[in-house]
C-alpha positions, 0 to 999 in steps of 0.5 A, a space after each residue: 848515182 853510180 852505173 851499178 845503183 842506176 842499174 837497181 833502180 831500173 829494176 825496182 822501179 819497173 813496175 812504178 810510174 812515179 819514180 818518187 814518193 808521190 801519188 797520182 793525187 799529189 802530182 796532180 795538186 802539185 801541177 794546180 799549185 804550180 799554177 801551170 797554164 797552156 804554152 808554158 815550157 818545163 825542163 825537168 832534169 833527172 826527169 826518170 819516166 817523166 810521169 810528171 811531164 806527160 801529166 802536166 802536158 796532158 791537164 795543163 796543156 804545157 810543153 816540155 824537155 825532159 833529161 835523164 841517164 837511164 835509156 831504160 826509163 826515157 824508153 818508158 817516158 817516150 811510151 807513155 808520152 805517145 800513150 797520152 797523146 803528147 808527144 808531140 809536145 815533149 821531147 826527151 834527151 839521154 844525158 847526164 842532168 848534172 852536165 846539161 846545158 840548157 838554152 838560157 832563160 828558156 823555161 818557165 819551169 825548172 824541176 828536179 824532183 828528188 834528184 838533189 845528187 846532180 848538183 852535189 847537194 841541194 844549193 848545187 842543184 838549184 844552181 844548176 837549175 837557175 841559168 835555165 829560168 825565165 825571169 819570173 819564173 819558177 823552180 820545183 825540187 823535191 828533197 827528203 828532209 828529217 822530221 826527227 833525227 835518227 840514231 847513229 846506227 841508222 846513217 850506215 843502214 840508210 847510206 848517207 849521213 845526218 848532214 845530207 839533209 836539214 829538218 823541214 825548217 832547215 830545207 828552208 834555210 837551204 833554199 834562202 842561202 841558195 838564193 830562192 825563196 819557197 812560194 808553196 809545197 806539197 809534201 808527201 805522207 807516210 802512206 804514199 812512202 810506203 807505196 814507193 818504196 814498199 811497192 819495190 820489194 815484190 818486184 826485187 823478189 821477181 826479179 830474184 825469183 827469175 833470175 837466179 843466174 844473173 851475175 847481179 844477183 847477190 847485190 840485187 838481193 843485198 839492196 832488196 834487203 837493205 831497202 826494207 831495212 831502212 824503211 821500216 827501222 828508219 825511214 818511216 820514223 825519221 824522214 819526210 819528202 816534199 816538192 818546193 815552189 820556188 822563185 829567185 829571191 
């Protein structure tokens, strides 16, 4: 993600918790599914606000270290942290998720949740991801994949390609080739994508509407108009996200 695109992000997704496709119900399955339990360790990388983590660490009573780039959103997972009342349990580090070291087998779980970018692609992030995992451990990824394959007009709208993800068969077979096996997943629904990404626009046109003079604005607006292009002509129709539950094969 470049400085330029992180810096867009921070504005759309100001008024979001869930930095993802996910609602409060989905995460909260997803923390059942992932059969958590008190005294594990969580390292979540390109955590954003760390909504999961805070949540996670609150029901489950788990500890965790979370790793992002934007100081602008680890500033909000701290708060939200104290907010909850575990703080004492997390701890948040500002580095890029891609070149984090982390203490070998370590964790109990390892997440990157719809952040695959950090290891160029889905079988780099899980790579990453595995040198950190205590044996028998799990790994959590969240990744978009093709419900239908889109037409070729829609790759420069949506800005990648038919091969940055599989169908949801072909995620499998990603994973497989990586080295993990899917245990469990929860995917999202069209209703909780339109909350994410639709949830974005009025905060853009805030933005825009405050800030007439910022040197940013005609990209701001530029991506304002791109993202809800590609959701309503493309993205509902064609893509689906998902978290996976997975373990060393």
């Amino acid at each position: 993600m470049t400085a330029m695109s992180l810096r867009f992000h921070e504005i759309a997704e100001s008024g979001h918790r869930i930095l993802n496709p996910f609602t409060d119900e989905k995460l909260a399955l997803l923390g059942e599914v992932a059969r958590l339990r008190p005294g594990m360790r969580q390292l979540d990388l390109a955590c954003g606000k760390a909504e999961l983590l805070c949540q996670w660490s609150l029901r489950h009573g788990i500890e965790g270290v979370g790793v992002d780039i934007s100081e602008v959103f680890l500033s909000a997972a701290a708060e939200r942290a104290r907010e909850l009342g575990v703080g004492d349990r997390l701890r948040f580090e500002r580095e890029d998720a891609g070149a984090y070291r982390a203490e070998p087998e370590a964790f109990d779980v390892v997440s990157c949740i719809g952040a695959s970018w950090i290891g160029g692609g889905l079988e780099g992030t899980v790579e990453l991801m595995l040198p950190a995992l205590k044996e028998g451990g799990i790994l959590l990824v969240g990744e978009p994949y093709w419900t239908s394959m889109p037409p070729e007009e829609a790759y420069e709208v949506l800005g990648f390609g038919a091969e940055a993800f599989g169908s949801l068969a072909g995620t499998f077979d990603r994973f497989e080739a990586a080295g993990v096996e899917v245990l469990e997943m929860v995917l999202a629904d069209q209703d909780s994508w339109d909350r994410y990404v639709a949830g974005q626009w009025w905060t853009l046109s805030d933005w825009l509407r405050d800030n007439p003079a910022d040197p940013e604005v005609e990209e701001v607006r530029e991506f304002l108009e791109r993202a809800r292009r590609s959701h309503v002509e493309y993205g509902r129709q064609h893509l689906g996200w998902g978290v996976f539950v997975l373990r060393r094969r």
